[in-house]
C-alpha positions in Angstrom: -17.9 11.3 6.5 -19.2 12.0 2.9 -17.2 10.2 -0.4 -15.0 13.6 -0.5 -13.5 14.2 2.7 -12.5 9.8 2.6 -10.6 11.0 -0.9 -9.2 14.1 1.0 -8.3 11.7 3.9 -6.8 8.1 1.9 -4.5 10.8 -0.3 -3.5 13.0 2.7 -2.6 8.9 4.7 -0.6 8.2 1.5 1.1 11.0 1.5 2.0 10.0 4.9 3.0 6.6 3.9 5.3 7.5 1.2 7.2 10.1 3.4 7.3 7.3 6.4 8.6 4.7 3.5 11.4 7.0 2.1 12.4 8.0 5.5 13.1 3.8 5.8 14.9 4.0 2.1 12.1 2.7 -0.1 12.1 4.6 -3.5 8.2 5.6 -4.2 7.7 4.4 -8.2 3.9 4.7 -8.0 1.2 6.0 -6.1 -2.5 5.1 -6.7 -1.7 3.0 -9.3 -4.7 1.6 -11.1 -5.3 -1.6 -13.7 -8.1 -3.7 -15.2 -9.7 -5.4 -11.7 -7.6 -3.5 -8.8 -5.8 -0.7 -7.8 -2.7 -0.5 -5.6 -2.0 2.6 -3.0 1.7 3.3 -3.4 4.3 0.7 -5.6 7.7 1.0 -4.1 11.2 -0.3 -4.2 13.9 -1.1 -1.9 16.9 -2.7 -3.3 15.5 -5.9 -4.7 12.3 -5.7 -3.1 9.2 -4.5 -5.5 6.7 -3.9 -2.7 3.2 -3.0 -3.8 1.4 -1.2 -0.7 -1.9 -1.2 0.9 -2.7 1.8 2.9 -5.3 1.8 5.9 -6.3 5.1 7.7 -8.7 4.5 10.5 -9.0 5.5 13.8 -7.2 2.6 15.9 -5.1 0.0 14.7 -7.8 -2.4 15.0 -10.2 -1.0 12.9 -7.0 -0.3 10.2 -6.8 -4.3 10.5 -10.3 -5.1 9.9 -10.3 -2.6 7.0 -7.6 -5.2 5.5 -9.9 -8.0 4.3 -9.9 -10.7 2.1 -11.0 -9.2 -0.5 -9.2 -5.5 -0.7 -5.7 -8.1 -0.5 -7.1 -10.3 -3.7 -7.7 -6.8 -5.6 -4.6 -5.4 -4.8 -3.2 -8.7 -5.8 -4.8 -8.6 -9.0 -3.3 -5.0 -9.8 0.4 -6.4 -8.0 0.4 -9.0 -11.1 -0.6 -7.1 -13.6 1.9 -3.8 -12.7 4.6 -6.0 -12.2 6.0 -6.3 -15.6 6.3 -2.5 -15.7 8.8 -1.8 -12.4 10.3 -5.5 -12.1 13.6 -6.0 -12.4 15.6 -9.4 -12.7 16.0 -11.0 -9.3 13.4 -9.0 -7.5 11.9 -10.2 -4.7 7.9 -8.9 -5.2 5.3 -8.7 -2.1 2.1 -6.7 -1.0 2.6 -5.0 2.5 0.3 -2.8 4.1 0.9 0.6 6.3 -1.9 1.6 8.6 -2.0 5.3 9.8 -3.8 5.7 12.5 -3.7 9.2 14.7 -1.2 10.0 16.9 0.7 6.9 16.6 3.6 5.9 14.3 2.4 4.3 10.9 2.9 0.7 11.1 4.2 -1.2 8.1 3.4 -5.1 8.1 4.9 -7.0 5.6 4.0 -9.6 3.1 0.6 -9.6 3.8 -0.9 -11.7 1.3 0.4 -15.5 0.7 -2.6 -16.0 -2.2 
């Protein structure tokens, strides 16, 4: 798969994400939202919970998982910290979760991924 048809296929699975987290109530504040050092998928909110979302499209759920690594969760923990101060609100509870899309299945949202 050439660099354009990943692009075509990460926005098309966040698309995806973002209508399978608003169909479980989570307001969608950001997607693809980049800083100095990281970038995170989709930033989104459900009552006091700031969630800043990873987003793995792969053909199994095992290969999703392995696409997870150490060192995509630091970068998207880097950009988690330094987005924060724009969407959080006193008493928010803030995590990084991750959604993996993988073809005729239902996405899979684990939560709290990251305990840096």
């Amino acid at each position: 798969m050439n660099r354009q048809q990943a692009e075509k296929r990460g926005r098309g699975a966040e698309t995806l994400a973002c209508w399978h987290l608003r169909l479980r109530g989570w307001q969608i504040l950001a997607r693809r939202a980049r800083v100095p050092g990281g970038e995170v998928d989709i930033v989104a909110r459900r009552g006091r919970i700031l969630a800043f979302v990873e987003v793995k499209a792969r053909a199994s759920e095992e290969a999703a998982a392995m696409a997870l690594d150490d060192w995509r969760l630091r970068r998207v923990a880097v950009a988690a910290e330094r987005l924060a101060p724009r969407y959080l609100r006193p008493d928010d509870d803030i995590r990084i979760d991750a959604l993996f899309i993988v073809p005729r299945r239902w996405p899979k949202h684990l939560v709290n991924v990251w305990q840096g």
